[in-house]
N, C-alpha and C positions, 0 to 999 in steps of 0.2 A: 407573458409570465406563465410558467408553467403552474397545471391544474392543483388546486388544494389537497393535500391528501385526505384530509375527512369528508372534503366533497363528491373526490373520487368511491370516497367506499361507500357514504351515503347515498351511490348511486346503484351499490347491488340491488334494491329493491324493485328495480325497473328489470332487473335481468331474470329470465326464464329457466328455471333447473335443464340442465344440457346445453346450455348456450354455448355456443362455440369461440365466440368474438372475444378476443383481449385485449384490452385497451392497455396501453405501455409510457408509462409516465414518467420524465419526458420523452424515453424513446427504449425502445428493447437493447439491452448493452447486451457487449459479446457474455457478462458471467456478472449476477449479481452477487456481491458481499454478502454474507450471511453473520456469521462469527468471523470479523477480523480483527484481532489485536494484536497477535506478535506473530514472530514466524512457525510457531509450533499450533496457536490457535487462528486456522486460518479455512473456514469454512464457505466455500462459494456455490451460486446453482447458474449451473451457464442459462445463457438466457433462450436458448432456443428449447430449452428442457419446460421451459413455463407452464407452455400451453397444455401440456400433458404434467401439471406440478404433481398433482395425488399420488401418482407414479414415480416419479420423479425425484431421485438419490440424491444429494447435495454433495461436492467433491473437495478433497485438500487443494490445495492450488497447482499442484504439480500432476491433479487430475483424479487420484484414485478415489472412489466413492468412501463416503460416510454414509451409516446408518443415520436414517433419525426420522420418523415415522409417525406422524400426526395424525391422530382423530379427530372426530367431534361425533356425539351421539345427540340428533335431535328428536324428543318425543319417539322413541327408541329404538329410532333407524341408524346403525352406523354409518361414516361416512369418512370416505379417505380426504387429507387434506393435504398433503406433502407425505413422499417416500414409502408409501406402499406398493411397490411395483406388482407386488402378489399378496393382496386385503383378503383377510377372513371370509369366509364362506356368508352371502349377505349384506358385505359392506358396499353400499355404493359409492362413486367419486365423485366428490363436491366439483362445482362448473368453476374454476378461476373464470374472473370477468375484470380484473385488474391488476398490472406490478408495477410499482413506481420505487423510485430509491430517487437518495436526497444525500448530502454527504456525509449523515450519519446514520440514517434508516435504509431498512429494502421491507417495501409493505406490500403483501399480498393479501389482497380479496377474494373470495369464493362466497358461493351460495351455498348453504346446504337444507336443502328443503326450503323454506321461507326466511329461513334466517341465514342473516351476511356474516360469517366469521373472516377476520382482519390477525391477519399473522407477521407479526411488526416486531422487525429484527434488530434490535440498536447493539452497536458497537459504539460505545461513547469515545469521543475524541476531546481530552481537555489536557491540553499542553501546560497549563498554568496550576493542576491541580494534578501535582506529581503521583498520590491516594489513586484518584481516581482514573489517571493514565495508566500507571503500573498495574494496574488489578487484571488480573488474565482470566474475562468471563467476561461474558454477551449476554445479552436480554434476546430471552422469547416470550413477548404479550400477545396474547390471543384474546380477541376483545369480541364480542357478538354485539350484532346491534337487528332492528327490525322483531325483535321478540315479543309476544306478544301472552306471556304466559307459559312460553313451550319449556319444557323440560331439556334441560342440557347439560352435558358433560363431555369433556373437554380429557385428551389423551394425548403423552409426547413421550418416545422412548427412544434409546442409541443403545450402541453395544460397541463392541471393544475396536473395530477398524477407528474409532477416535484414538487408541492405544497406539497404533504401527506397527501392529502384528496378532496374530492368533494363533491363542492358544495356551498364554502361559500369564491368563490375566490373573491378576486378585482381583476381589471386591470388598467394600463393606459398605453398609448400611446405617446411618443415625441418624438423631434427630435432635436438633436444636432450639427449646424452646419451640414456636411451629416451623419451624423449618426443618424438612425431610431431606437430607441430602446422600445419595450415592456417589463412591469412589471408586475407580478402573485405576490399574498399576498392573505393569508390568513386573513379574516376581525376576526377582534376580539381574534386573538391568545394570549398568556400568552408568556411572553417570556421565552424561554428556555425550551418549551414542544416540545415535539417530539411523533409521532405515534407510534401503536406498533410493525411496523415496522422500526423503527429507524431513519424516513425522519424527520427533522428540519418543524416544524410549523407557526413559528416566523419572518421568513425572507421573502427575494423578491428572485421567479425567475427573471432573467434578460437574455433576448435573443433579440440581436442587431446586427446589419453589417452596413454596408456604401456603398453608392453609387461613382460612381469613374467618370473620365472621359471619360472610355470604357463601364457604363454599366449603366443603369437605374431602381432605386429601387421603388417596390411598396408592400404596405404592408396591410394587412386585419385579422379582426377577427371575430369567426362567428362559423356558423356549418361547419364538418368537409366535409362533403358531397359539402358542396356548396362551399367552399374554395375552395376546392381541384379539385373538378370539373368546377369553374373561370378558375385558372390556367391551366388544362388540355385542355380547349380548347381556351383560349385568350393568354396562354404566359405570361399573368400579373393578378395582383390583382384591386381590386376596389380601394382601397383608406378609403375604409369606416372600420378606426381602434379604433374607440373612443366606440364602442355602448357596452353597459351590458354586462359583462360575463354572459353567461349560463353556464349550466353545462355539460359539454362533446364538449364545442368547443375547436377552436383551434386558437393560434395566431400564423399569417404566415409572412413571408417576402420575395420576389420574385427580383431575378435579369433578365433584358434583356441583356446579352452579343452583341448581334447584331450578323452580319454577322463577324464568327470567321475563319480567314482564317490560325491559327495554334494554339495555345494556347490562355486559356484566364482563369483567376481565380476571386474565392472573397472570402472572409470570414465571418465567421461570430463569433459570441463569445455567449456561453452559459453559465451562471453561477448563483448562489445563495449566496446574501448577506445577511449579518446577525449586524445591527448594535452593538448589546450585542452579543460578538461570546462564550464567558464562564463567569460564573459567577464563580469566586474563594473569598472564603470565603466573602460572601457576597458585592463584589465589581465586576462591569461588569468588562470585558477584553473586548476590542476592537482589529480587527486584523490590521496587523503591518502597512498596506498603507492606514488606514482611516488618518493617521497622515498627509499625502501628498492630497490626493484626498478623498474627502468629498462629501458622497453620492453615488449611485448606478450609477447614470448616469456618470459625472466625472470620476468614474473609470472604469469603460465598455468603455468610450470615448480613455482616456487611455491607454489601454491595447489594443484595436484596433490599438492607434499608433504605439505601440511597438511590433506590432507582427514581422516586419525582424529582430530585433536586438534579440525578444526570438527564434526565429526558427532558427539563427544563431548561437547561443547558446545551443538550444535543438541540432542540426545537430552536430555539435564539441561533443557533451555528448555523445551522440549515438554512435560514431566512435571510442572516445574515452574508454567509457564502454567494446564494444565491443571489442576493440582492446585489452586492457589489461587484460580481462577476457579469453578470448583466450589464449591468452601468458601462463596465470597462470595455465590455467586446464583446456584447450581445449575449441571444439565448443559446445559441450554439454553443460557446464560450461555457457559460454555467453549467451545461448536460456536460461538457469533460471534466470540466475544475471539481466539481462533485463527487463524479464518478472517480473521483481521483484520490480523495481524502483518507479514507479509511485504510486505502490498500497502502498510501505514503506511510501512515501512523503503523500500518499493523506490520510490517517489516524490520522493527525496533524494540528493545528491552529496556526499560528504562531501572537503572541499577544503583544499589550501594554495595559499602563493604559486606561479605555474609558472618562475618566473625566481630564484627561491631558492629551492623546496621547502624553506622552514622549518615545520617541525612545532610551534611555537611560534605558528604563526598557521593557524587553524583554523578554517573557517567551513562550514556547512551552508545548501545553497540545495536549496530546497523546488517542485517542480514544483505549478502548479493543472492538475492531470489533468483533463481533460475538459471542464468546465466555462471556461476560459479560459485559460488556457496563463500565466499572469503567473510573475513571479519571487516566493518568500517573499510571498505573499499575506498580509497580517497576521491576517484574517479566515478562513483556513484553516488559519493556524499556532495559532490558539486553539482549536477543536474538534481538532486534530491533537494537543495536548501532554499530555493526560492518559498518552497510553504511552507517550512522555518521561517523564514525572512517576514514574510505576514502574520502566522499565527501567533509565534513565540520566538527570537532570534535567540534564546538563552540554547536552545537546541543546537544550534550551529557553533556553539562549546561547549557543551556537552559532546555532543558524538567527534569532536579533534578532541575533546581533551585526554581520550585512551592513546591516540596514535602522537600527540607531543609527547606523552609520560613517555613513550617506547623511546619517543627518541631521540630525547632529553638524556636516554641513560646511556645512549652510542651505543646500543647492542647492533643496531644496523650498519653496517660498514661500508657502504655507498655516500658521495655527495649529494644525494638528489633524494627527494622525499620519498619513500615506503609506496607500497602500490598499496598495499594494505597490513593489517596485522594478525591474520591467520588466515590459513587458506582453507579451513571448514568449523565454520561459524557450528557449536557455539568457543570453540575453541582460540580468542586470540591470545596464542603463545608467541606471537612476533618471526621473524626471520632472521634470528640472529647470522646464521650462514649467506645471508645476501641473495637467496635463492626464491625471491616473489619477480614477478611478472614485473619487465624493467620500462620502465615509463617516464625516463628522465623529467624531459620539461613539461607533460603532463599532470604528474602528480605537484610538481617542485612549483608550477604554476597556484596550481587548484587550492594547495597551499595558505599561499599568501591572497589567494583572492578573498578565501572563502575567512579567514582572519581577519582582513579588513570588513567582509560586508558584517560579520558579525559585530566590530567596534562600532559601524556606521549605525548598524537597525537597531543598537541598544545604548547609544549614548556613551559606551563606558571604553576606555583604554586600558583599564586596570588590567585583566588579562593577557593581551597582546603585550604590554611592557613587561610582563611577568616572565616572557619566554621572546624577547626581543633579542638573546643571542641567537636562539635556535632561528627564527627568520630572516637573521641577516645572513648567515651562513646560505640559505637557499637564495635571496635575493642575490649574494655575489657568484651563485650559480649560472642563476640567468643571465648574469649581467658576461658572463665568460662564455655561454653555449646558447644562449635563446637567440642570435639570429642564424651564425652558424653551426649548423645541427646534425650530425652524421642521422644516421639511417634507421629510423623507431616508431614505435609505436605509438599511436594517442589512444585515449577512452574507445573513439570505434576498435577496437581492435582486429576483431575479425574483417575490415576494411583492409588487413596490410600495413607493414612497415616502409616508411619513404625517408629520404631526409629533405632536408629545409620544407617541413610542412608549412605551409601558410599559417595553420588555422592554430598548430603549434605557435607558431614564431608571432601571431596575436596574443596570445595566453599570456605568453613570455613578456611583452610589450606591457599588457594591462598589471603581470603580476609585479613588474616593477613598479609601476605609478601607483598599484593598491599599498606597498611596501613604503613609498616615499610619502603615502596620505596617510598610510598608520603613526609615524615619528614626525617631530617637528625639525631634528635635523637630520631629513635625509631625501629633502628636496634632489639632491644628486642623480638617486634612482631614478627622479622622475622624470628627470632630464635625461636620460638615460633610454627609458622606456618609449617617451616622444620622441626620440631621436630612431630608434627601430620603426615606431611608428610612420614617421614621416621618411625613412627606408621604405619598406614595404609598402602604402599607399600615396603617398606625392612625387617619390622619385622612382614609382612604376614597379618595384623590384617582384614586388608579388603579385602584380596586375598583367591583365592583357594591354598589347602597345594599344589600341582604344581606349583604355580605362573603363573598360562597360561590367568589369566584374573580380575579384582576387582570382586568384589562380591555386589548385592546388599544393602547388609545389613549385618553387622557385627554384632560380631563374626562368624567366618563358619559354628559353631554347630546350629545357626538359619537357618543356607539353603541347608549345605550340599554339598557344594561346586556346587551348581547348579543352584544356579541363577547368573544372570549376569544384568548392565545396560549399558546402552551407555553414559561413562564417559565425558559427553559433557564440564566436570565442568573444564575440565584440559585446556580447550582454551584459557582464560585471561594467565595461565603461560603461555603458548606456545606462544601469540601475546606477551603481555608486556614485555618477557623478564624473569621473577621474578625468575626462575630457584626453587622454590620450590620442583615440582617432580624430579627427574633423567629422561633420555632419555630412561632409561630401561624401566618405565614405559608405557610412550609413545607408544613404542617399542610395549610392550605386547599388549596393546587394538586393536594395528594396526592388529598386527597379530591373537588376533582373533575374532574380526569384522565376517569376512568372515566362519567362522566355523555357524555361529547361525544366517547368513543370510536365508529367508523364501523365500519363492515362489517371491514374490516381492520386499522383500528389509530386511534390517536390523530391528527388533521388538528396540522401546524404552528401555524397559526390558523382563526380564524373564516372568513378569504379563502379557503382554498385547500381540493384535496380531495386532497392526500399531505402526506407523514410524513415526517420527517428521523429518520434511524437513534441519529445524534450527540446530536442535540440529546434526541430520547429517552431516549437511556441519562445523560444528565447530566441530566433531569427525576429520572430514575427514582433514582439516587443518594440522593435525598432523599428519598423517597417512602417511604409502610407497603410491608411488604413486600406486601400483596394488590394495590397498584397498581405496584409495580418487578416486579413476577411479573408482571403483566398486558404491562406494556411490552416485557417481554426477551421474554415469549414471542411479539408480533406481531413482532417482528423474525425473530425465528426462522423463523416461517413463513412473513416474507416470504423468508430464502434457501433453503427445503426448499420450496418450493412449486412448485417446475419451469416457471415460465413464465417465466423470464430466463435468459439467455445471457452476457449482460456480467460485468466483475468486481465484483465485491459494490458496489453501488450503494449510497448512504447518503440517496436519496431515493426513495420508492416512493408507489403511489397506494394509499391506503386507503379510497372512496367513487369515485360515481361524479364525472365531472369531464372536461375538457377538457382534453388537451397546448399546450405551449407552442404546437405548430403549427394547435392546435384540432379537434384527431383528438378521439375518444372514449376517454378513459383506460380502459386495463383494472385492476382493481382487483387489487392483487398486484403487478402489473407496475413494472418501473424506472422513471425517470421519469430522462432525460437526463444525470445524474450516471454516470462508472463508474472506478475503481479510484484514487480520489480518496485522499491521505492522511489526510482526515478520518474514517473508521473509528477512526485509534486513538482517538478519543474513547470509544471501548468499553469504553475501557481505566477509563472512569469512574469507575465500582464499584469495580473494583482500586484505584484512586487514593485512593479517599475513604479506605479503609479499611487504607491502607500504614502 
């Protein structure tokens, strides 16, 4: 089991001011979490930056730095803690001697003088409490311990690179009852533009805490120089928080703990509001607690009060994750599925109407990070639902239920499901002209699978019968093109278009049987489904003449019996039940996985030389455990292996190979995906076995 987080930090007292040594709990990830919740609030620090933290800028996920610049003043030395790459004149940097993250914390340790300060980042993850999901703001507690009487004060500040541009910010400053809270906006934005970096232009940063009856708040805005250097030598700020933004200040906010004779904490909360959070088909979405709390302030107010009952709730998650991921497929297993949580959840808006805020109409719109900016990507919402499928399967109707509405109303004019419904989030205005990214039996599959798993994890059919014309329509799709298939693309896409994919013409196979387990009379499909099935695996058609593995692309005279994919498509039968393939099949892949394993891991297929994380662990779900041990552990190695920066990428190079741009791939390294929602496919293993 991995180490306790309070025993970790109760251990700075043994560490020596300049200690160099950091200890990494359970392992150094390529980019820890800091503020993740949606795609606009998505704050990470790669992990090779740790060991020099003090210094050390925290970035959006697409890499560009964020301000945010931590102190701590003990008995009245100052001392950098995080993001001072150039401290006031006399400040020295606190020694990090620990970073640990959990699947809702990232907590750093340092010494500063004799006291440990603990800088513990919660991004709350609660599927079940729509309040507390929707709220777009991150906890920063900064907690001392080892105090012995020493005088302490406590400094956190950012400036407008949280905004996606410089230069044309507003600010204001008020106060709440005790709650101080600063606002950043952009003067004159369009709503729903975003940089070309992907940061939200539209909304307010919001960076607030509260004064208590242990400690006294003061707050200022201004140059960063002079800020920073108030506090380095006074302890506090001026007061003077109202004056013009410039461009390259900073808004700060300062606590005095006083004389701490053993602990003492505060928090603070960072976030980005966004009145209009999507525009779907021309109607704003508002996110789900503007219904309850109206306005930025009121909800920062808020979510301050609720931070014991969410850190009580994030602590339960973390134990809990951890505990049954373990169980399922070891400690290896729990360091991804973790690291995996936050960045699942924070790729999501959880929404209602903005012109009724009825809570009775609910929808989730799903960012494609990195990869392509679309709205609800249908092919990222299928590798993404497995940790739907465990935490909350009400989610996995929630995020179809924008892309049935679309296409419930026939504005798509295609037989075959939507590849998505906008093609730059937060914009889904749909495709009425037929012009998205054509994905016949991939999407038209992912469809009905991801329908059925959702009736199976929640007990209920009421939905599915609700829109039972819209999925007969695609299941007589399949039933007309899912074995033979001219020449297309699947979810890999940058793989190449082929026809009669294997891994397609599986899709196809299960999304009929998922189609014939949704209805009681539509047994037909099923029969239908198994009957491809036992095409393609018992009468050879997409095997090699041995049977030792499927084959890319049928018939074999196209390959030769030598190419192979990683049959990820067979995981909905294995979870759901649907029993479409036989166990021999199963069987086969497990066994030879391990034959066409590379220098680093399992290749996607025969074409390429990397790995898909997702699509691995939904192989490996199936598999003896000697080849699901194999899998989990090349994942792991690829996030403990320090040569990536990005947030946990779910495609990496495993052999040597060529980049898309035709560089020389480094083996280990990322491969252009980063902090994607499809991680929660990790969540696989857990799924199978809920």
């Amino acid at each position: 089991m991995h180490l306790p987080k309070l025993v970790a930090f109760a251990l700075g007292a043994v560490f020596s001011q300049g200690a160099s040594a950091v200890s990494y709990t359970p392992l150094q990830p390529p980019s820890y979490p800091l503020a993740v919740r949606n795609p606009y609030l998505s704050a990470w620090m790669p992990g090779s930056f740790v060991a020099n933290l003090p210094a050390s800028n925290p970035q959006f996920w697409a890499g560009q730095d964020l301000t945010l610049g931590i102190m701590a003043r003990v008995n009245g030395q100052a001392f950098s803690l995080l993001g001072l790459p150039s401290p006031p004149g006399g400040v020295r940097e606190a020694s990090i001697f620990n970073a640990e993250y959990t699947a809702t914390h990232t907590v750093f340790s340092l010494l500063a003088g004799t006291v440990s300060i603990k800088l513990d980042f919660l991004s709350p993850v609660s599927p079940t409490n729509y309040v507390r999901q929707s709220l777009p703001f991150s906890y920063l507690t900064i907690t001392t311990a080892n105090a012995t009487g020493d005088d302490i004060q406590v400094y956190v500040d950012l400036d407008e690179t949280w905004t996606g541009q410089s230069g044309s910010t507003g600010t204001t400053f008020s106060t709440s009852d005790a709650t101080s809270v600063f606002r950043l906006m952009v003067e004159g934005a369009e709503t729903y533009t975003q940089n070309a970096m992907d940061q939200a232009l539209w909304g307010e940063v919001v960076f607030a805490s509260r004064a208590s009856n242990s400690t006294t708040l003061t707050a200022q805005s201004g140059n960063p120089a002079s800020v920073r250097g108030l506090f380095a030598s006074n302890g506090t700020l001026s007061g003077s928080a109202t004056v013009t933004y410039g461009a390259g200040d900073v808004v700060a906010i300062a606590h005095d703990l006083g004389s701490v004779a053993s602990a003492a904490s505060v928090t603070y909360a960072i976030g980005y509001t966004r009145d209009a959070a999507v525009n779907y088909l021309g109607n704003a979405r508002a996110s789900y607690y503007t219904a309850t709390y109206n306005g930025s302030i009121a909800a920062v107010d808020h979510f301050l009060d609720d931070y014991a009952d969410a850190e009580a709730e994030a602590s339960a998650m973390d134990s809990d994750i951890d505990s049954k991921a373990t169980s399922a497929a070891g400690a290896n297993y729990s360091d991804i599925v973790t690291l995996s949580v936050r960045q699942a959840y924070g790729a999501a808006d959880l929404t209602i109407p903005a012109n009724t805020l009825d809570t009775n109409d609910v929808t989730l719109f799903l960012k494609e990070i990195s990869s392509d900016g679309n709205v609800n990507t249908v092919d990222v919402i299928y590798p993404t639902f497995p940790i739907f499928y465990v935490m909350d399967p009400e989610y996995i109707r929630l995020v179809l239920e924008p892309v049935v509405q679309y296409l419930e109303m026939g504005r798509w004019p295609k037989p075959w499901t939507i590849h998505d419904i906008g093609s730059s989030y937060p914009n889904a205005i749909g495709h009425d002209n037929g012009q998205a990214e054509q994905q016949p039996i991939e999407e038209t599959g992912n469809i009905l699978i991801l329908a059925y798993a959702y009736t199976k994890a929640s007990g209920s059919s009421t939905w599915v019968n609700s829109h039972r014309s819209l999925f007969q329509s695609y299941a007589d799709y399949l039933v007309n093109n899912g074995l033979n298939m001219a020449s297309q693309l699947s979810t890999d896409d940058g793989a190449g278009a082929l026809p009669n994919q294997t891994n397609l013409a599986i899709k196809a196979a299960v999304g009929l049987t998922a189609f014939g387990a949704m209805f009681e009379d539509a047994d037909n499909y099923t029969a239908i489904g198994k009957r491809y099935a036992t095409e393609l695996y018992n009468n050879s058609l997409a095997t090699d003449e041995a049977k030792t593995h499927f084959l890319l692309q049928y018939p074999e005279e196209l390959n030769n019996g030598s190419t192979y994919s990683t049959t990820f498509n067979l995981y909905p039968d294995f979870l759901l039940g649907l029993n479409t393939f036989p166990k021999e099949a199963f069987d086969m892949q497990s066994a030879y996985y391990p034959t066409v394993r590379a220098e680093a891991g399992v290749p996607l297929d025969s074409r390429v030389p990397w790995s898909k994380t997702d699509w691995s662990l939904f192989a490996a779900s199936s598999s003896s455990p000697s080849t699901q041990t194999l899998l989990i552990n090349d994942i792991h190695a690829f996030i403990s292996n320090n040569l990536n920066t990005a947030p946990f990428s779910d495609r990496f190079f495993v052999k040597e190979g060529l980049t898309d741009t035709g560089e020389p791939a480094v083996v280990g390294g990322y491969d252009a995906y980063r902090a994607r929602s499809t991680v929660g496919g990790h969540f696989a293993i857990l799924a199978a076995r809920k």
